[in-house]
VMD Tcl script that draws the C-alpha trace (Angstrom):
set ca {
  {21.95 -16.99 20.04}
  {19.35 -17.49 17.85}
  {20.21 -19.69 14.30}
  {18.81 -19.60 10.85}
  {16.76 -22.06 11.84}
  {14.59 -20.13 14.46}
  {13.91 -17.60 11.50}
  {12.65 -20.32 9.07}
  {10.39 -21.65 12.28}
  {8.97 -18.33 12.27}
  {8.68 -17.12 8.74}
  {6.63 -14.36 8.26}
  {5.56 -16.11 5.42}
  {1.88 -16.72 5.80}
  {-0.66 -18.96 2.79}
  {-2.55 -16.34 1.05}
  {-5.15 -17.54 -1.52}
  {-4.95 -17.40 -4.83}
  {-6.07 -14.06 -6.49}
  {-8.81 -14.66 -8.74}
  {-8.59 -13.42 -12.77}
  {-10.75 -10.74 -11.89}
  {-11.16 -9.05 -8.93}
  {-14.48 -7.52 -7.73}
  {-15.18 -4.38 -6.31}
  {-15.34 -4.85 -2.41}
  {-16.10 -2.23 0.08}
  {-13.04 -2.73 2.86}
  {-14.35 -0.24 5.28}
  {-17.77 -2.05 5.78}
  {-17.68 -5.55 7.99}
  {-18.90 -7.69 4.67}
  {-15.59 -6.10 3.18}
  {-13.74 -7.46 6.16}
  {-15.01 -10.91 5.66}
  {-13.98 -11.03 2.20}
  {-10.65 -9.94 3.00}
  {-10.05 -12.02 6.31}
  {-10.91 -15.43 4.63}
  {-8.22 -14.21 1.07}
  {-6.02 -13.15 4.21}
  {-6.50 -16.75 5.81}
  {-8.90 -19.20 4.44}
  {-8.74 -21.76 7.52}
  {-9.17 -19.02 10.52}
  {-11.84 -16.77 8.32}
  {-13.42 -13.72 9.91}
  {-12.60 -13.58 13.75}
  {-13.46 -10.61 16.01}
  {-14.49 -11.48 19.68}
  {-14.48 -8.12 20.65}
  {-16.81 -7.25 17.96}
  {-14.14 -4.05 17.18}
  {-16.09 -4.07 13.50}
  {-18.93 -2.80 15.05}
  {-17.78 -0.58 17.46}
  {-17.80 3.56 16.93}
  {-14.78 5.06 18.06}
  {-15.45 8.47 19.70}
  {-18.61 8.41 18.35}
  {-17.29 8.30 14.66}
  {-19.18 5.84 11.94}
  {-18.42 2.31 11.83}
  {-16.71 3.07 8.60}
  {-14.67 4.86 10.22}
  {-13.59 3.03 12.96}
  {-12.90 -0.11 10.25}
  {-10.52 2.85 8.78}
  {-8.83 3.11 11.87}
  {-8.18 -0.20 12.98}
  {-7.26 -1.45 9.45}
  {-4.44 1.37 9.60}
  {-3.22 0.21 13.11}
  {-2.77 -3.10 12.11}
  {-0.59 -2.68 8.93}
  {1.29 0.20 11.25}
  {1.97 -2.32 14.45}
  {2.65 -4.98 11.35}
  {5.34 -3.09 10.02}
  {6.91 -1.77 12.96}
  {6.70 -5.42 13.83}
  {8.73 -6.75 11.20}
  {11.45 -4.30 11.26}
  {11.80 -5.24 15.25}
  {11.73 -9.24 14.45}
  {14.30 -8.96 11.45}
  {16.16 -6.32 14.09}
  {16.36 -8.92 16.76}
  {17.65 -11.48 14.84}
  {20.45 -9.58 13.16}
  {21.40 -8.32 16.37}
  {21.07 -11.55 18.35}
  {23.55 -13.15 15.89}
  {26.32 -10.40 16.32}
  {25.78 -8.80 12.75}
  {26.25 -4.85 13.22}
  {27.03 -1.90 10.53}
  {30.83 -2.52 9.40}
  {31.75 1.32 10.49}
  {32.07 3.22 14.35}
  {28.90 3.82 16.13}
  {28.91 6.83 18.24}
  {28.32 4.89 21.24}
  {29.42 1.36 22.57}
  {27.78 -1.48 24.74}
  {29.52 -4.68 26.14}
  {29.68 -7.24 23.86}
  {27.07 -9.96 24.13}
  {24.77 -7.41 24.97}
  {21.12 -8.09 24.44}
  {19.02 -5.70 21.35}
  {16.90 -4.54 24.58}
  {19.92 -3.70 26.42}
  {21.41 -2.09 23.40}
  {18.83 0.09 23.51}
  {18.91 0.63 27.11}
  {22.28 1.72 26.48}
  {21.71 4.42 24.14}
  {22.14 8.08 25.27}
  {19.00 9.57 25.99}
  {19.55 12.19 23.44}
  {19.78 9.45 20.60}
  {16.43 7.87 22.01}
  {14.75 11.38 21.85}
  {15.57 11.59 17.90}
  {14.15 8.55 17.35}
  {11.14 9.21 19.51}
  {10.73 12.78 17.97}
  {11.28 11.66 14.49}
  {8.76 8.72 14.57}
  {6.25 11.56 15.95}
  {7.16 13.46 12.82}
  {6.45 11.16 10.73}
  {2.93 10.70 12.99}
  {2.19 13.79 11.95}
  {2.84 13.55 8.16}
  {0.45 10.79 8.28}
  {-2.65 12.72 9.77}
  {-2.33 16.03 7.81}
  {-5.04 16.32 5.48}
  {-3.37 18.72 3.66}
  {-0.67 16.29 2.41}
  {-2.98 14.01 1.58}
  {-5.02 15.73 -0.64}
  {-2.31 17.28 -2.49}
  {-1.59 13.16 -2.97}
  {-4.85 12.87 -4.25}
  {-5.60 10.61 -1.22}
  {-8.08 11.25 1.66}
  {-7.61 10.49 5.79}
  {-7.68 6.66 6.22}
  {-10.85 7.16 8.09}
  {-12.14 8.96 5.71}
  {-12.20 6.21 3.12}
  {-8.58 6.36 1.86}
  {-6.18 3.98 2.10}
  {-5.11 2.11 5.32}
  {-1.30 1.68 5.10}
  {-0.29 4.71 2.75}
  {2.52 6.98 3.50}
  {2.31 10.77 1.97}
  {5.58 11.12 0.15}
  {7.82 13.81 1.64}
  {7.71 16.04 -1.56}
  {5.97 18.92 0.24}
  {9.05 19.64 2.44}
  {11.13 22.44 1.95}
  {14.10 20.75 2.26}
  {15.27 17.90 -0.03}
  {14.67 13.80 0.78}
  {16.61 11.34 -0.44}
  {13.52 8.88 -0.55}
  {10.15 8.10 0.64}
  {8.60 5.56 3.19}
  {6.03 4.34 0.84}
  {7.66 2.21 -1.84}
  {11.35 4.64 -1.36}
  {12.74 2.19 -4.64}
  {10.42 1.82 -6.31}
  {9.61 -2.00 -6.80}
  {5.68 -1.09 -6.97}
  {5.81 0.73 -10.17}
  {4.69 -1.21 -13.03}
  {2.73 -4.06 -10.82}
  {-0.88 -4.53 -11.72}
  {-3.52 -3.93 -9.31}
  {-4.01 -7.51 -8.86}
  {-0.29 -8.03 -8.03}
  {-0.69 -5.02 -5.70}
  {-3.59 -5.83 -3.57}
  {-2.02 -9.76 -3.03}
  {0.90 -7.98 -1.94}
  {-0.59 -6.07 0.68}
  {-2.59 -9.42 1.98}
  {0.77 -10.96 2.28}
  {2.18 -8.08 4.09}
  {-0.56 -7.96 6.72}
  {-0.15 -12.09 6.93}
  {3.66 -11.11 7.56}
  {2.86 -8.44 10.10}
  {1.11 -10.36 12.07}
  {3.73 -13.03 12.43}
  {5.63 -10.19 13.06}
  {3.86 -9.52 15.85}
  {3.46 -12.86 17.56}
  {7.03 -13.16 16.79}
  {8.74 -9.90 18.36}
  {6.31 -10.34 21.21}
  {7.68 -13.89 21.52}
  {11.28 -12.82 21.66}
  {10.38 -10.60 24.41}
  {8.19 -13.27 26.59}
  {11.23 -15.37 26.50}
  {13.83 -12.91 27.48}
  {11.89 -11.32 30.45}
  {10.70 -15.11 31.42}
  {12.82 -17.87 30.16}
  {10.90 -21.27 29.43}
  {7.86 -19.15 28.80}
  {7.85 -19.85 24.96}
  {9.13 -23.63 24.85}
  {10.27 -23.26 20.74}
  {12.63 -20.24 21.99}
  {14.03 -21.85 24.95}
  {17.99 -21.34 25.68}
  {17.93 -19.05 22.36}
  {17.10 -15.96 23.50}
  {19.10 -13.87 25.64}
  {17.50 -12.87 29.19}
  {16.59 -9.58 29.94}
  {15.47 -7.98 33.14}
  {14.96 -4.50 32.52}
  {11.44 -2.98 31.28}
  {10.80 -2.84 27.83}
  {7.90 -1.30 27.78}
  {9.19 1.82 29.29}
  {11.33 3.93 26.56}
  {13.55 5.25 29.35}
  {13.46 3.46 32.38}
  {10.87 1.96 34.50}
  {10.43 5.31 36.42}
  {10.43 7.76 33.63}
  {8.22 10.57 33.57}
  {8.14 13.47 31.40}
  {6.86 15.70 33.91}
}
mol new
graphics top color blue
foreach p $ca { graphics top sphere $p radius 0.5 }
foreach p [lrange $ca 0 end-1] q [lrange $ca 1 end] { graphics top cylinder $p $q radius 0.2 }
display resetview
């Protein structure tokens, strides 16, 4: 079982410098914008891209472009990271929703097993309804009734079209669904996306963690005897010999 204290050794919390009074204007989709904003993001690592994926040209596209895309992947996979890590945790530590669940698992159950135990038409909602909301992201039609263009396209890496073009009713949005944003300065804004990336990448190293440890105990020495071992695949949605067709 994992304790409060494996969260608080794993904080997503990550140091973010200090904002200066006045911010200048920085091109992000260029690499000398993603110098600046690697060494605000973390002023001890800096700028670090052994791949060189900066200068790269995706299918041929511009490098601005490709900057566009990668910058978007990362706060996506940060996100999705966070949600799994805070997931995990709550899970690991018995909490669940305080009403029936349609289906049941054994207790003690690990959150991979959990999901291995999920009907497979539950697991094709989720699947199908994170590919809708895929799709929201990418039309260009949305966006520019947003006033906001394609992220590789120079708009903005991270943003998530409201759903007000729908036909029928949402209760909220994705992006900012209560609110908290409105009123913040830009300043306060744009440190609050460098501490979300920071965060998402903990995120990442810290899901990815979890799941090192459950498939091979010992192999992360910090999460030894907390995690729960696992020997199914979870990198298969289904099962290890799934195939669509």
């Amino acid at each position: 079982m994992l304790s409060v204290s494996s969260v608080a050794a794993l904080g997503f919390q990550a140091p973010v410098a200090p904002m200066p009074t006045s911010v200048p204007a920085v091109n992000m989709m260029d690499k000398a914008g993603l110098e600046t904003l690697a060494k605000e993001l973390n002023p001890v690592v800096g700028f670090w891209d052994p791949l060189n994926l900066s200068g790269a040209e995706f299918w041929g596209d511009s490098d601005a472009a490709t900057i566009g895309f990668l910058r978007e992947a990362e706060i996506k996979h940060g996100r999705v990271a966070m949600a799994a890590f805070v997931g995990f945790i709550v899970h690991s530590n018995g909490i669940t929703f305080p009403f029936p669940q349609a289906y049941t698992y054994p207790p003690g159950s690990s959150a991979q097993e959990v999901w291995d135990l999920l009907p497979e038409a539950g697991k094709w909602q989720i699947i199908l309804t994170i590919g809708f909301f895929e799709f929201w992201r990418e039309n260009s039609y949305v966006l520019s009734s947003e006033g906001q263009s394609h992220y590789m396209r120079g708009g903005k890496p991270g943003y998530m079209p409201t759903f007000d073009q729908l036909p029928h009713p949402v209760p909220f949005n994705l992006f900012d669904p209560f609110g908290f944003s409105k009123g913040k300065s830009e300043e306060a804004k744009a440190r609050g996306l460098k501490v979300e990336i920071n965060n998402g990448r903990l995120a990442q190293i810290g899901i990815m963690g979890f799941l090192a440890e459950s498939k091979v105990p010992g192999s992360v020495p910090a999460l030894s005897g907390l995690i729960k071992p696992y020997s199914g695949e979870v990198m298969a949605p289904f099962d290890a010999n799934f195939h669509i067709f």
